[in-house]
C-alpha positions as CSV (number, residue, x, y, z in Angstrom):
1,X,227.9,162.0,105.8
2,X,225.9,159.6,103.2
3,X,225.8,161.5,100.0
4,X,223.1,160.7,97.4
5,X,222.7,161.0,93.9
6,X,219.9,163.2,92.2
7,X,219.5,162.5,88.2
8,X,217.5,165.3,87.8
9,X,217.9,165.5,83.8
10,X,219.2,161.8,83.5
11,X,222.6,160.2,82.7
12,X,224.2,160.9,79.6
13,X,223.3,157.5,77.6
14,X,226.8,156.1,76.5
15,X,225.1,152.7,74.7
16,X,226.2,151.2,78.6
17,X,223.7,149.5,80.5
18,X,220.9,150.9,82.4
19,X,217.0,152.0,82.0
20,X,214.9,154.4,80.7
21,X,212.3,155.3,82.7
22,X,209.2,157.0,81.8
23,X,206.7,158.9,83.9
24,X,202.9,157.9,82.9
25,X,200.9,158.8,86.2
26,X,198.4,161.3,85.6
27,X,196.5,161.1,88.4
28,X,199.1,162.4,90.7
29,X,200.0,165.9,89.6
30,X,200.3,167.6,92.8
31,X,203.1,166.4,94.2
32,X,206.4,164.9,93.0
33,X,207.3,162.1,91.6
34,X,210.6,160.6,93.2
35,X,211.9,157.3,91.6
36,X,214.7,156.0,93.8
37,X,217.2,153.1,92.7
38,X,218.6,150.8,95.8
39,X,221.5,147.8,95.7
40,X,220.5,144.9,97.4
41,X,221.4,144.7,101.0
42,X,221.3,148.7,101.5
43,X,218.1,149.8,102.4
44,X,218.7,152.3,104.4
45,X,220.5,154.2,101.2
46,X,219.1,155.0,98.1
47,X,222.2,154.6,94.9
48,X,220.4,157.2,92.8
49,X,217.1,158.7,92.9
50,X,215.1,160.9,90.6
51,X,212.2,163.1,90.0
52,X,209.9,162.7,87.3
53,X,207.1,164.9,85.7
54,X,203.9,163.0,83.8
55,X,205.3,162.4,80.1
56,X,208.9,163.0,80.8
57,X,211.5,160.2,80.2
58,X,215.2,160.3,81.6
59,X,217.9,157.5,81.4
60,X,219.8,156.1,84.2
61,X,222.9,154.5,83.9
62,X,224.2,151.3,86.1
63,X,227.4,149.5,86.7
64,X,227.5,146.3,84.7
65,X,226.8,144.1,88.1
66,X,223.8,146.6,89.3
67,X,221.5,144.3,91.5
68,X,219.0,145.7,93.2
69,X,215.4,147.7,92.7
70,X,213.7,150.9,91.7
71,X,210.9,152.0,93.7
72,X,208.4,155.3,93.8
73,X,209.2,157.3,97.1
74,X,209.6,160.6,98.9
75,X,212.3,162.6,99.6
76,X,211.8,163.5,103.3
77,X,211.2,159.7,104.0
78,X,213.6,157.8,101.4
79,X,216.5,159.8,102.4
80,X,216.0,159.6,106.4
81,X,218.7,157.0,106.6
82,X,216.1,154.4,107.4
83,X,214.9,150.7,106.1
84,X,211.2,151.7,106.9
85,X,210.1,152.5,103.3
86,X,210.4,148.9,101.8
87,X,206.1,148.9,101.2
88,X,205.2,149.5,97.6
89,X,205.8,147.6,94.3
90,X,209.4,146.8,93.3
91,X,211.0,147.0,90.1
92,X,213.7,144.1,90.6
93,X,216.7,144.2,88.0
94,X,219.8,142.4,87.9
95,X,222.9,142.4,85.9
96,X,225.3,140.3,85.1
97,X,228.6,140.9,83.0
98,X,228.6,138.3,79.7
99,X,231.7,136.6,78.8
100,X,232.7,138.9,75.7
101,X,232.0,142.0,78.0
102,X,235.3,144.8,77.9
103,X,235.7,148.1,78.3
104,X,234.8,149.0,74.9
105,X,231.8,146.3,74.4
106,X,229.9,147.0,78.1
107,X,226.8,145.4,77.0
108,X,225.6,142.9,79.5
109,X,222.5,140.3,80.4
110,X,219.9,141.9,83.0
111,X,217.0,140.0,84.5
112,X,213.7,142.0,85.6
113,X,210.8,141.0,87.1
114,X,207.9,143.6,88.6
115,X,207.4,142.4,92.2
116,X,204.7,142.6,94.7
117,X,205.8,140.8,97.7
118,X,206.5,143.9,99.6
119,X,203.4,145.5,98.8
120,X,201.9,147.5,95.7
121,X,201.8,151.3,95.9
122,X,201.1,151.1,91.8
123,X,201.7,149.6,88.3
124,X,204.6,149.7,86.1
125,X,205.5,148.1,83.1
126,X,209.2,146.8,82.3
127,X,210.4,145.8,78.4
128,X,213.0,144.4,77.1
129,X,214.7,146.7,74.6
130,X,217.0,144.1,72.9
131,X,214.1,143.0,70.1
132,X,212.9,140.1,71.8
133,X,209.5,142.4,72.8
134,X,209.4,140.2,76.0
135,X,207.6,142.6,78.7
136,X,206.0,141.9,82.2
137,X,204.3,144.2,84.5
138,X,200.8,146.2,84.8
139,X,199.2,149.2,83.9
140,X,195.9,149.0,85.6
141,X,195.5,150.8,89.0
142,X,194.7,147.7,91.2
143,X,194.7,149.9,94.2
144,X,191.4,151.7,93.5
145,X,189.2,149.0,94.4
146,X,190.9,146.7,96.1
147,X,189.0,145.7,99.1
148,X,189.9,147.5,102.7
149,X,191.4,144.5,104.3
150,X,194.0,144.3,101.7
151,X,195.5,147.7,102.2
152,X,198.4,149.1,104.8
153,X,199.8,152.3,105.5
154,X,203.1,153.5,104.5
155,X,204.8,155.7,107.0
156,X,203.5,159.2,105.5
157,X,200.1,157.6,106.3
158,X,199.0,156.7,102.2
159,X,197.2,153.3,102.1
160,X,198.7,150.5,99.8
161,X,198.3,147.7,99.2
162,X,200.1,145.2,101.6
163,X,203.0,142.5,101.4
164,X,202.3,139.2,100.6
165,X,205.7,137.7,102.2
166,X,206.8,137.5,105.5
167,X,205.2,137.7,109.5
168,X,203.4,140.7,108.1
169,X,201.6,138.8,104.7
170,X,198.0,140.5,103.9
171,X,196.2,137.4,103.1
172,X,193.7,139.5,102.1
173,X,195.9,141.7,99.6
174,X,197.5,138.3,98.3
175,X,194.2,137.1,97.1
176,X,193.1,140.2,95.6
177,X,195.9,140.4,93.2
178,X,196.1,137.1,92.2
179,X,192.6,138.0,91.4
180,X,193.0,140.8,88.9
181,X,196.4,139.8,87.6
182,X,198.5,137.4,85.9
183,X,200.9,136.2,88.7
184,X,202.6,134.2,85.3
185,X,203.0,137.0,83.5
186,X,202.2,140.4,85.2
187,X,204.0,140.8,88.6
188,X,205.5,138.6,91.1
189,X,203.0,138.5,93.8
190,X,203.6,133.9,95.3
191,X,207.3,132.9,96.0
192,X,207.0,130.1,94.1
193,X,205.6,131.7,90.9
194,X,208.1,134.5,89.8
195,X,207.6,135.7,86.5
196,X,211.3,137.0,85.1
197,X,212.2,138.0,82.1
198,X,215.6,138.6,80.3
199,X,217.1,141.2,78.2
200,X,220.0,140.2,76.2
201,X,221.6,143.9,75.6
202,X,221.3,144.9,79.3
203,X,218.8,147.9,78.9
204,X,215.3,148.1,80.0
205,X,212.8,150.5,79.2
206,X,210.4,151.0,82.5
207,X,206.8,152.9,82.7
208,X,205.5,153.6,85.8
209,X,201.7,154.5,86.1
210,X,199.3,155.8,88.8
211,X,200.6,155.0,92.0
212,X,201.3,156.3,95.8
213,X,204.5,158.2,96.9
């Protein structure tokens, strides 16, 4: 039986790596807002998930090699034991262990990019938190007029807007976000364009805004 993880009040913030992640969508406040953290290569099962309320904040610790994405979901659909619930806007991070890192010094590197190549169910904003001040992402709700050929349906039936990779591209959604972002600087939306950024001390601090569950 696949257990999962619920950080309901957050991990206890050791100085480790990890994110903090803070709730800024006000336009949702009748339902729940589920932020759910996968590996790479395990779609099927979310590593942690957890529920947010507007204005709260938790932190989430990760294991000094965590690779993989957080994403907005819903419990009766992310913990089905399915890899249907891929559509929506990805929070990719990355870490990697430095040379100097032991068990008392566990800082490491982490890479982070905001992706939209599996679709975009909202905007969130990532920031380095080692000084550099280096941040990517979006705030603006891109979804609320966006035209109707660039939206799909998630499997609850909520329109998003669609991938831009694969046999299942949205032409239509590619253009309109290229349109109203910055693919250099504001989300991954083209392969060949992917706008990464790097925190040194292997924390981020997230912000995810309006979006669909």
């Amino acid at each position: 039986m696949t257990e999962f993880f619920l950080v309901a009040v957050g991990d206890v913030d050791d100085g480790g790596p990890g994110v903090t992640m803070r709730d800024a969508d006000y336009s949702n406040t009748h339902q729940n807002h589920y932020y759910f953290l996968y590996e790479n290569a395990r779609d099927e099962t979310p590593w942690k998930y957890t529920l947010l309320h507007p204005g709260e904040t938790v932190f989430i610790s990760v294991c000094p090699t965590f690779s993989g994405r957080i994403v907005r979901g819903r419990l009766d659909e992310n913990l089905d034991g399915t890899a249907k619930h891929n559509l929506g806007t990805w929070i990719e991070v990355a870490w990697e262990a430095q040379d100097n890192t032991t068990a008392s010094n566990s800082s490491t590197r982490s890479w982070g990019d905001v992706s939209l190549l599996e679709g975009c169910d909202g905007g969130a904003v990532m920031l380095a938190t080692d000084g550099s001040g280096v941040v990517t992402g979006f705030s603006r709700n891109i979804l609320r007029e966006a035209p109707e050929g660039a939206l799909a349906r998630k499997a609850n039936g909520s329109l998003v807007l669609g991938k831009t990779v694969g046999s299942e591209a949205n032409e239509e959604a590619m253009r309109w976000e290229l349109k109203v972002l910055d693919p250099l600087r504001e989300a991954f939306i083209v392969e060949d364009v992917k706008p990464v950024i790097v925190t040194e001390n292997g924390r981020w601090d997230l912000t995810f805004y309006a979006g669909i569950y």
